[in-house]
C-alpha positions in Angstrom: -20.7 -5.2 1.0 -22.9 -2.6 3.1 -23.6 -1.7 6.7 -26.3 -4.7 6.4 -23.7 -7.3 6.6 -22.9 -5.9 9.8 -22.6 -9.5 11.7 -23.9 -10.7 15.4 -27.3 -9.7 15.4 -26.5 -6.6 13.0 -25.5 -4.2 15.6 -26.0 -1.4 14.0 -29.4 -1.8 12.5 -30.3 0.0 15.6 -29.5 2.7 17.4 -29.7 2.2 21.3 -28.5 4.7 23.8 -26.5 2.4 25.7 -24.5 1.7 22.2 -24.2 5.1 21.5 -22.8 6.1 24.9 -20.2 2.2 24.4 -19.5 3.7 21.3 -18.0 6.8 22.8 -15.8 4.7 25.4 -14.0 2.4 22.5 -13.9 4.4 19.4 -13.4 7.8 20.5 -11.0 7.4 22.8 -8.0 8.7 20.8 -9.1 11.3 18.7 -11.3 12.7 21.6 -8.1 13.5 23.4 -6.6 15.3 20.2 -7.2 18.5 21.5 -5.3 18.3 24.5 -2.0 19.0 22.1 -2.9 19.2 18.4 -3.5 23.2 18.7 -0.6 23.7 20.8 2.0 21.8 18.5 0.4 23.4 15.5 0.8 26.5 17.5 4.8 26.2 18.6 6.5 26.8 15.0 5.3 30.6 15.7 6.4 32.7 18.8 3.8 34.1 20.8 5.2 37.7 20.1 5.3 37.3 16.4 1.7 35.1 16.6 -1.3 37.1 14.5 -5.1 36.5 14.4 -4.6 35.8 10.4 -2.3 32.6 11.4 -4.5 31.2 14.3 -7.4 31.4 11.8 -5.3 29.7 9.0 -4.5 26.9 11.3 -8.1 26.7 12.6 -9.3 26.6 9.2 -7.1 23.3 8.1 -7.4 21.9 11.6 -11.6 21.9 10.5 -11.3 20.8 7.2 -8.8 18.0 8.0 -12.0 16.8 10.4 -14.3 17.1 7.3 -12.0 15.5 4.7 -10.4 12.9 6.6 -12.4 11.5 9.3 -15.9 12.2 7.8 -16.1 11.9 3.9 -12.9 9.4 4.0 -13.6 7.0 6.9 -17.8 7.9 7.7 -19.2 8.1 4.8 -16.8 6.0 2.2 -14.3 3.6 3.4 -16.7 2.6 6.3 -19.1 0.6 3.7 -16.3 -0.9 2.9 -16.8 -3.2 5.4 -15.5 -7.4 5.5 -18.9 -9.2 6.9 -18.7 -6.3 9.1 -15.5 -6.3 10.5 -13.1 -3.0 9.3 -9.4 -2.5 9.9 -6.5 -2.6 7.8 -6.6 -6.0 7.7 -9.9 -6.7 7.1 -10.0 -4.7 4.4 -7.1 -6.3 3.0 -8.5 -9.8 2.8 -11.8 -8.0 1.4 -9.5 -6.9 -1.2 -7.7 -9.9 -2.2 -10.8 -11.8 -2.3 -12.5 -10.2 -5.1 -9.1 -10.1 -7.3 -8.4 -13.3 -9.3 -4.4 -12.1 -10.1 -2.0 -13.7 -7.9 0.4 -10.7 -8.5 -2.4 -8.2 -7.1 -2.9 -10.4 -4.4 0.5 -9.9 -3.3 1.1 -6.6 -4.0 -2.4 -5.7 -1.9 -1.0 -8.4 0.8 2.4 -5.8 1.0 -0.1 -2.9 1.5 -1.6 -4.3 3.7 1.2 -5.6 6.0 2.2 -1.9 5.8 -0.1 -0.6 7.2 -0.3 -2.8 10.2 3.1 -2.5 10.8 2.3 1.4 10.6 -0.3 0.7 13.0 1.7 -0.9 16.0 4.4 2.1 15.4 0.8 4.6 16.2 0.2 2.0 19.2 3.3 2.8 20.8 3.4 6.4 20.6 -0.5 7.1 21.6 -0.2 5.9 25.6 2.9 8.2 25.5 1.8 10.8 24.1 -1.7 11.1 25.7 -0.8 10.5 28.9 1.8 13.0 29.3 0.1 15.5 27.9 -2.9 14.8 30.4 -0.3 15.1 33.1 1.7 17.9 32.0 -1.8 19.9 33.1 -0.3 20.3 36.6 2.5 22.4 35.0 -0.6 25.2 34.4 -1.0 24.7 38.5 2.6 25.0 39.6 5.6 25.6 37.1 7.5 23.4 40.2 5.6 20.4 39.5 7.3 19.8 36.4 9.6 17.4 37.9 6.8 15.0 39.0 5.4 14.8 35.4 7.7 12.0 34.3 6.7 9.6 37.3 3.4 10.2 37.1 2.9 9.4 33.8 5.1 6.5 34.1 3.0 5.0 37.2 0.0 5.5 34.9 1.4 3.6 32.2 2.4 1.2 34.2 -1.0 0.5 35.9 -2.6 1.0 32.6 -0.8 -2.3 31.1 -0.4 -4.4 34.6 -4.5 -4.7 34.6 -4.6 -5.5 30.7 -4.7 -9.4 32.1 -7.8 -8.9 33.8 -9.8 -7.5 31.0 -11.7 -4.6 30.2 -15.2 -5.4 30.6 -16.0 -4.3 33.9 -14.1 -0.9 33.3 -15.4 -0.7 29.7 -19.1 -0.1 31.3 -17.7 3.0 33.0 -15.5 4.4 29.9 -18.7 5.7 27.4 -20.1 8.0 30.7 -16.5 9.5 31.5 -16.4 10.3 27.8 -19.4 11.2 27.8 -18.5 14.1 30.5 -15.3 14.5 28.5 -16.9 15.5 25.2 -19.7 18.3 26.8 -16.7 19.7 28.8 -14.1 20.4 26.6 -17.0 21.5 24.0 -18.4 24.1 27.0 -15.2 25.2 27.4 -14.5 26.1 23.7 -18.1 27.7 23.2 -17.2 29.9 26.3 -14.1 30.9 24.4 -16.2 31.6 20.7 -18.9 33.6 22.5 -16.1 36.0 23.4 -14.6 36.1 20.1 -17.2 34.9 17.9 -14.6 36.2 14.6 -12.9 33.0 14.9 -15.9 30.9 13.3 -14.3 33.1 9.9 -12.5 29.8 10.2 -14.7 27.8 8.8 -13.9 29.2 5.4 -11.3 27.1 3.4 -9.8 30.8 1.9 -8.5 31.3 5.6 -6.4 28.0 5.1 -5.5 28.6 1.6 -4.4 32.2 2.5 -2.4 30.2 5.6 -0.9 28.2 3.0 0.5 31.0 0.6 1.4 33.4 3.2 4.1 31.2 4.7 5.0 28.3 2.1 7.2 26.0 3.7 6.8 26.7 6.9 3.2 25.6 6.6 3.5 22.8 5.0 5.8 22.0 8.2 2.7 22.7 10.4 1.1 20.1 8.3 2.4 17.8 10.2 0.7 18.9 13.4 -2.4 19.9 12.0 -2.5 16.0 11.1 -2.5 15.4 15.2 -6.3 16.6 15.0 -7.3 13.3 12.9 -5.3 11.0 15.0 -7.7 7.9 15.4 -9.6 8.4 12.7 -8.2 5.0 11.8 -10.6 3.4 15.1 -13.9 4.3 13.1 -13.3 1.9 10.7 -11.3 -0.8 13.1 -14.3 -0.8 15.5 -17.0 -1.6 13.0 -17.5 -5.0 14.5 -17.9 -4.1 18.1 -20.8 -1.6 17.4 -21.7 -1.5 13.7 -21.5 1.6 11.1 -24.8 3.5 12.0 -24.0 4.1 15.9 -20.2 5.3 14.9 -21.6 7.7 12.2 -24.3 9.2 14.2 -22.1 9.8 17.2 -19.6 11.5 15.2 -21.5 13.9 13.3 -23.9 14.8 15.8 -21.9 14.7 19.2 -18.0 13.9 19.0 -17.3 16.0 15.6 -19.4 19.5 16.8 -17.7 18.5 20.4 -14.1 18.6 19.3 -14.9 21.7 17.1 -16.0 23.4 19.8 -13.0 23.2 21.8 -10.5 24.0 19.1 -11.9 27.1 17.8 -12.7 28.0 21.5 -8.6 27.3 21.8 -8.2 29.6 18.9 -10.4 32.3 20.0 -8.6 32.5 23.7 -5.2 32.4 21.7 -6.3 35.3 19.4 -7.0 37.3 22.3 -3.9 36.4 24.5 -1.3 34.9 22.4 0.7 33.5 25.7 -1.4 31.2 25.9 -0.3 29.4 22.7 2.1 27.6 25.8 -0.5 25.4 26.5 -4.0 26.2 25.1 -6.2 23.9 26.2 -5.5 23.9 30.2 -5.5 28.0 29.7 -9.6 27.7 29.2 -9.9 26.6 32.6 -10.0 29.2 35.4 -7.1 28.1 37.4 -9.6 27.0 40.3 -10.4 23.9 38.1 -7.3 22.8 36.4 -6.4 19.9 38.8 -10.1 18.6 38.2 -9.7 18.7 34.6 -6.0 17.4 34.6 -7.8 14.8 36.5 -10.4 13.9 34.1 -7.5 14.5 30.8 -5.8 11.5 32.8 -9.1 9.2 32.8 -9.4 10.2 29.2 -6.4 9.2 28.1 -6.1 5.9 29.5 -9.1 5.5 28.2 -7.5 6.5 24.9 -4.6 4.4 25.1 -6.6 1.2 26.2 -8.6 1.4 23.1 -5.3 1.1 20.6 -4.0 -1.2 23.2 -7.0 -3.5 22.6 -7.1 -2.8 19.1 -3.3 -3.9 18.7 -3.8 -7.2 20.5 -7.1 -7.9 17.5 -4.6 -6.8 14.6 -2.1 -9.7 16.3 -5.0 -11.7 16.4 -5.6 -10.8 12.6 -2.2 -11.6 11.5 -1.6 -14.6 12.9 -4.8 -15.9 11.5 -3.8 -14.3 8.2 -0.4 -16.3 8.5 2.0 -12.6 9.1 2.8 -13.8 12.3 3.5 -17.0 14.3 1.2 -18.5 16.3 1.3 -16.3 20.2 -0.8 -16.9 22.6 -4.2 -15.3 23.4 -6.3 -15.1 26.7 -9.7 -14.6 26.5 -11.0 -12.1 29.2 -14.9 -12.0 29.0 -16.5 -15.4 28.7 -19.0 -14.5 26.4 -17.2 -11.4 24.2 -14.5 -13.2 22.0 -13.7 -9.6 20.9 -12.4 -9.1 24.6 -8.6 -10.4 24.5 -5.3 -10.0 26.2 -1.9 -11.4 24.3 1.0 -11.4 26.8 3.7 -10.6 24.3 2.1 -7.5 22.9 1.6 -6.3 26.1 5.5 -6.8 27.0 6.1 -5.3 24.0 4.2 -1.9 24.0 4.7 -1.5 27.7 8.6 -1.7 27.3 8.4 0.7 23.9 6.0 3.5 25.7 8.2 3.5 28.2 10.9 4.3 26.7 9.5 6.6 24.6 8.3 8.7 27.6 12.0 8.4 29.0 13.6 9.7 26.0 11.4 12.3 24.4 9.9 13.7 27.9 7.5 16.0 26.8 4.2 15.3 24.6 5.5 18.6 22.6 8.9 16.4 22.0 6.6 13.0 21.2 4.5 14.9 18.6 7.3 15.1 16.4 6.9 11.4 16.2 3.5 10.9 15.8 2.0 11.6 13.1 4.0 10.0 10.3 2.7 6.4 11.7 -1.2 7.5 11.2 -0.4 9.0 8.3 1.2 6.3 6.8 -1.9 3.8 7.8 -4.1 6.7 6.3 -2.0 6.3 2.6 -2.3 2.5 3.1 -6.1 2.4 3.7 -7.0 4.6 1.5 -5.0 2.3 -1.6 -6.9 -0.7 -0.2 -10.5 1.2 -0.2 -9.7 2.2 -4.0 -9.4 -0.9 -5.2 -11.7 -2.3 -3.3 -14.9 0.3 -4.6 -13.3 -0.1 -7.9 -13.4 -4.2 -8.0 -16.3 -4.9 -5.5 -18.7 -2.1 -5.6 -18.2 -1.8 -9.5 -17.0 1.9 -9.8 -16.1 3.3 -12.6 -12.2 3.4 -12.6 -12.6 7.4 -13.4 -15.0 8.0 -10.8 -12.2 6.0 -8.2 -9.4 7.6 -9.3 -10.9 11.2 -8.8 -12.5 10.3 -5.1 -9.7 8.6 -3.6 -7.2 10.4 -5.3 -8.6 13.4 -4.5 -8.5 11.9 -0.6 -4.6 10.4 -1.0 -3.6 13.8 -2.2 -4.8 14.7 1.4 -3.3 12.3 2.6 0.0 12.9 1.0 0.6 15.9 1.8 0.4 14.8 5.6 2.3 12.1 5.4 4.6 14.4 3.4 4.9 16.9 5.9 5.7 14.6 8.6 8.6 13.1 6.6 10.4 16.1 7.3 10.3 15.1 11.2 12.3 11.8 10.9 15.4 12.9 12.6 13.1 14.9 15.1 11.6 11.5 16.4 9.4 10.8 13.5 12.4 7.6 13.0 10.7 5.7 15.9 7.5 4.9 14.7 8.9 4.0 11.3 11.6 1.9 12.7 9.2 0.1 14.6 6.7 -0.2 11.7 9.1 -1.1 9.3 10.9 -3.9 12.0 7.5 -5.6 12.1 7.0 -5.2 8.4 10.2 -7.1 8.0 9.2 -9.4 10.4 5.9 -10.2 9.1 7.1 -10.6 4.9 9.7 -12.6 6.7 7.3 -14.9 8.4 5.2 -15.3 5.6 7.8 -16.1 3.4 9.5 -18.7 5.7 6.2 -20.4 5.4 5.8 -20.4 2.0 9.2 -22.1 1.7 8.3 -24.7 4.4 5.2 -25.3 2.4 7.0 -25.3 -1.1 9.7 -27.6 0.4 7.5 -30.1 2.2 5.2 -30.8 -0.8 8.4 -31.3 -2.8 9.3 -34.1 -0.2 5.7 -35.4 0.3 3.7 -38.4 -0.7 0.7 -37.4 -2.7 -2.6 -38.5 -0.8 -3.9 -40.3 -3.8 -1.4 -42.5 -4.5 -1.2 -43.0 -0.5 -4.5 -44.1 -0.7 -4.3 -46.0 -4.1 -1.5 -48.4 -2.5 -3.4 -49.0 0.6 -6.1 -51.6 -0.2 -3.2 -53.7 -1.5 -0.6 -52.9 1.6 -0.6 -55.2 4.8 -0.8 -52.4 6.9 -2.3 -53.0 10.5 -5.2 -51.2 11.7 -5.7 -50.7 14.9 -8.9 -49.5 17.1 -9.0 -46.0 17.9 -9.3 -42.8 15.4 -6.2 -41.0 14.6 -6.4 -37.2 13.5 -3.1 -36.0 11.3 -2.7 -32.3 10.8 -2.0 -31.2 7.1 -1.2 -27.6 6.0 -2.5 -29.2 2.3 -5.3 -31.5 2.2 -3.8 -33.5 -1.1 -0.9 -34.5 0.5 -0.2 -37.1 2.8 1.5 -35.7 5.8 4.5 -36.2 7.7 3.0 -37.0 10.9 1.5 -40.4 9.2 4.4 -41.4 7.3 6.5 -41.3 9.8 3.8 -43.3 12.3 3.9 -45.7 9.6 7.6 -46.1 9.4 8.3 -46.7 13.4 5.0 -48.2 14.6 3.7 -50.3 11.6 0.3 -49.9 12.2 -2.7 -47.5 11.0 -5.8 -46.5 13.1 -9.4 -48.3 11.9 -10.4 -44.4 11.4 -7.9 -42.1 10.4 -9.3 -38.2 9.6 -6.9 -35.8 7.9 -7.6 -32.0 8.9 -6.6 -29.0 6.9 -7.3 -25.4 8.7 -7.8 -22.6 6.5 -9.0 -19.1 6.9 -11.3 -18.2 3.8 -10.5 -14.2 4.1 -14.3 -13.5 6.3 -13.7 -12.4 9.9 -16.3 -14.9 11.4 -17.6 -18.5 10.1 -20.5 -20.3 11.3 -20.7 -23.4 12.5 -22.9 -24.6 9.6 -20.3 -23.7 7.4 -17.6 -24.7 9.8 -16.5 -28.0 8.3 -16.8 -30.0 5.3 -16.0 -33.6 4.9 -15.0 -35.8 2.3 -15.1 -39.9 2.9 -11.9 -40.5 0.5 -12.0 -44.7 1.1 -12.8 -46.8 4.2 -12.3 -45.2 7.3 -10.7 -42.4 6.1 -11.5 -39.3 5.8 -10.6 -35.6 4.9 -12.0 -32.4 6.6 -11.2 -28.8 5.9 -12.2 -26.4 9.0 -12.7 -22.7 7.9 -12.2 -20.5 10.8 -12.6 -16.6 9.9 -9.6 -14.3 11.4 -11.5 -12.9 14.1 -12.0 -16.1 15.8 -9.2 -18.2 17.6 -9.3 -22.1 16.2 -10.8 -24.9 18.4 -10.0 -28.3 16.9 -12.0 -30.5 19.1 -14.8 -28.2 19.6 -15.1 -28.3 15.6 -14.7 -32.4 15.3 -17.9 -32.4 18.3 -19.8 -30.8 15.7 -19.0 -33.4 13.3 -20.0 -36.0 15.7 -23.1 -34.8 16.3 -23.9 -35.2 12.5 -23.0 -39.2 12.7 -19.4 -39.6 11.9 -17.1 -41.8 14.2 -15.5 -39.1 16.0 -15.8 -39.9 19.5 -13.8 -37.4 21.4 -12.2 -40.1 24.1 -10.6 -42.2 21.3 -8.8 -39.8 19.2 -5.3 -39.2 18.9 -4.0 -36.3 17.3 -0.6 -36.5 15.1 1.4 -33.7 14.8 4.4 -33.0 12.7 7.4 -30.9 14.3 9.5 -29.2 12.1 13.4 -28.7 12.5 14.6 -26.5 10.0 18.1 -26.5 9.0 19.7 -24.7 6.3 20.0 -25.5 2.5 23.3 -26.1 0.7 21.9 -22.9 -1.3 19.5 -20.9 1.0 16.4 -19.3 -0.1 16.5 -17.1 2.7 19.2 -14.8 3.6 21.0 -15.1 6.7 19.8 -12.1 9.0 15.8 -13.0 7.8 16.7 -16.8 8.3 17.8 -16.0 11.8 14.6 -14.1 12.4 12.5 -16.6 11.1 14.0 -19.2 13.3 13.7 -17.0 16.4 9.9 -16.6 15.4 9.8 -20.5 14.3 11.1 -20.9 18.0 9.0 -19.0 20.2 5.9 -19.5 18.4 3.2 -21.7 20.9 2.9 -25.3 20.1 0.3 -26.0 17.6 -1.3 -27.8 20.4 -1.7 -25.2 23.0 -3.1 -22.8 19.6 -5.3 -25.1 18.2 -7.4 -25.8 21.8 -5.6 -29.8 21.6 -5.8 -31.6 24.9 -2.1 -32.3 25.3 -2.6 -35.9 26.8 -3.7 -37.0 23.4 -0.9 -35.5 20.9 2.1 -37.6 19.1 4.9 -35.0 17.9 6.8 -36.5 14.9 10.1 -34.7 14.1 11.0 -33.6 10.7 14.0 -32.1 9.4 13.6 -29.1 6.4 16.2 -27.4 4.6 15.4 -23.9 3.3 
């Protein structure tokens, strides 16, 4: 799959201004604010009086080279052609991967990889609003030492502002969000080229020996700094998310010819000043201001931030969106915010959810120094996961030579490794709270799916099949009524619950009775051509599998219109729609252990009807109770 299957009018065919400066305000958001405290954690494991120019360099130099390796040959220029009908994400590229594997035991071990790294992924959502708003704020500590006090508040009023108007959407603020980054990007890069014109040694950075010679010198310790260095690459992981949005060529060319040089800029002009006067290790990137314009700048960090946080913010609320659709999640619901952008959601429980975590993580850590600690172990993880899928994926779909993939990407997870390595060795510094998180909605998401597939296994073993339903029902003296009666079916060749029970209490059958099956074929979008197909199995019955693609949200009646309008009896004001509701009780020998039954039950529980998900009008739905034992 390339770039041209970029969908919605190919987006990134061609490059427009206005995209360009869009792209800046989504994708860039969280990377772009890197520099406000990668250099200054990298920085803090040596004292300013024992700091020298050969250690600044080294850092410099893997701070660069983590740019080049990781965001641009990894994600630019490889794993972003590795694109789902133009969609990205960990997700995405999940499904991509299971679809073109025949092996039911490599679909599920690239379904666990996958999980993984969104689980990963909502542990990096948590911590990014923390973490980049405090450190935005902290700027007025550079103005006042005695404003430390306020920092805290402040950046919990933000936080708390920044989720409150996530129910109103982001698509009147999202026109203003590419032109403040826009200002962001030239600034920070004007201030760092002030710096490098000074001291125009540090650009001896740019060669790898300086980070290799960084490496020897100090051994452990810098494979400790690893770990921060990582901090620089932070939402590298939104290039390849945000494919849909904008399309691969507008993301490329705004990295390598305006965010990347940008972002260099500013870190080697943070090296340069730090060379010169080590004291400013403190707080680097504030200390390239004169003090006249630190409160503007803390000001626009601010901006920049939310800005930052509202694009993993959105981005968590589509990977919800994903996994329900995938089946890794019950059913939540989903508000749609712009009537024309489905990409444009808000899901109330994420929200709750994220807003609670961040802050508490800004309560307990305190300081963005404190929350870096827990960072980068999340993003690193994602990076391992993403990197596994993309193997297999240029190995399988784009026919590589299994030598050629192996050297490439594991060339690239050696990379990542190491990171991810290095940042292991922060768990009991705070690194624990992104895993714990990741790995509680891992557990929650294997348990989901595996609830499921015991619900399924157990119904089928109690169901009818549909042919011999349908075999036995010229010759039964069942009584049709007028009217056309739509029974839900998680498998099309069974007959469902809903109807046999109808049967059993009410005695009678609808003159037109439609069975519908929803599946999602692994594509982020489907058409409406290819929205439906129908099978007439006998007289006034009929079967119909609706295909909707794990970007979009499912619309029952909306899809039966369609069918409508092709000739079939579906006239919206006469159908009834039968629905089976499941009890589930437990099995004289469960198949699910207590503590994940529990869960699942909780889950099974809270999940939104299948009425209110699939777009039913409620005045037309018959709920039919059915007891399961797992």
């Amino acid at each position: 799959m390339s770039e041209s299957a970029t969908p919605h009018g190919s987006p990134g065919e061609k490059l427009r201004l206005a995209g360009l400066i869009g792209v800046l305000g989504v994708v860039y958001g969280d990377i772009g604010t890197s520099p406000l405290y990668a250099v200054q954690a990298s920085l803090s494991y040596f004292p300013g009086n024992k700091l020298q120019e050969s250690d600044v360099l080294g850092l410099l130099s893997l701070i660069f080279w983590a740019l080049i390796i990781t965001v641009t040959i990894k994600y630019v220029l490889l794993i972003m052609r590795a694109d789902n009908e133009g969609e990205g994400g960990t997700l995405s590229l999940m499904a991509l991967a299971q679809r073109v594997t025949q092996s039911d035991r490599t679909k599920w071990i690239i379904g666990i990889i996958g999980i993984c790294g969104a689980g990963l992924f909502f542990g990096d959502a948590t911590i990014t609003p923390a973490i980049s708003v405090l450190s935005a704020v902290e700027g007025m500590e550079v103005v006042s030492p005695g404003l430390k006090e306020f920092v805290l508040p402040i950046a919990i009023a933000v936080i708390l502002v920044l989720f409150f108007v996530q129910r109103f959407g982001t698509a009147r603020v999202g026109g203003a969000f590419g032109p403040i980054m826009v200002i962001w990007f030239v600034v920070i890069g004007a201030l760092g080229l002030h710096q490098i014109f000074i001291h125009p040694n540090v650009l001896r950075a740019l060669v790898p020996v300086y980070g290799a010679a960084f490496i020897m010198r100090h051994d452990l310790l810098a494979f400790i700094a690893l770990g921060s260095v990582v901090l620089a690459v932070t939402g590298a992981e939104a290039l390849y998310a945000d494919m849909g949005h904008f399309g691969a060529k507008p993301i490329r060319v705004s990295w390598l010819f305006f965010v990347l040089p940008c972002l260099l800029l500013n870190y080697f002009g943070q090296g340069a000043l730090v060379i010169r006067d080590p004291h400013a290790a403190s707080n680097p990137f504030f200390f390239l201001l004169p003090h006249a314009l630190v409160v503007p700048m803390v000001i626009l960090a601010t901006i920049a931030t939310v800005i930052a946080s509202q694009a993993v913010i959105s981005g968590a609320y589509s990977v919800a969106r994903q996994s329900t659709q995938l089946g890794l999640l019950p059913r939540m619901p989903i508000r749609y915010t712009n009537e024309t952008e489905q990409g444009q959601i808000y899901v109330p429980p994420v929200n709750s959810f994220l807003f609670v975590v961040v802050v508490l993580l800004v309560l307990g850590f305190g300081s963005s120094s404190a929350l870096a600690s827990a960072y980068g172990i999340a993003v690193t993880g994602t990076f391992l996961s993403t990197n596994a899928l993309a193997a297999f994926v240029y190995c399988r779909h784009f026919n590589w030579p299994l030598r050629r993939t192996v050297l490439v990407f594991g060339a690239i997870g050696l990379v990542d490794f190491a990171f991810f390595s290095s940042n292991v060795l922060k768990v009991f510094d705070g690194g624990w709270v992104p895993l714990a998180i990741g790995f509680s909605l891992i557990t929650v998401m294997t348990t989901w799916r595996r609830g499921r597939a015991l619900l399924h296994q157990r119904w089928q073993q109690d169901s009818l099949p549909l042919a011999s339903f349908l075999g036995r029902l010229p010759q039964s003296r069942i009584v049709r009524v007028p009217g056309v009666a739509v029974f839900m079916t998680g498998n099309p060749e069974y007959t469902p619950s809903s109807l046999l029970h109808n049967l059993k209490h009410n005695k009678v059958l609808h003159e037109t009775v439609v069975f519908v099956t929803v599946r999602n074929p692994g594509v982020p979008f489907v058409g409406d051509a290819r929205r439906a197909k129908v099978e007439e199995l006998s007289e006034g019955v009929y079967r119909v599998l609706l295909s909707f693609g794990f970007m979009e949200s499912p619309n029952i009646p909306r899809a039966l219109d369609l069918l409508r309008e092709q000739g079939l009896p579906f006239n919206p004001m006469q159908i009834s729609y039968f629905l089976g509701r499941e009890t589930i009780v437990a099995a004289t020998v469960p198949k699910l252990g207590f503590i994940r039954r529990a869960i699942f039950l909780f889950m099974l529980r809270n999940a939104i009807s299948a009425t209110e998900f699939f777009k039913i009008p409620s005045d037309r739905v018959v709920e039919l109770g059915v007891r399961i034992a797992i």
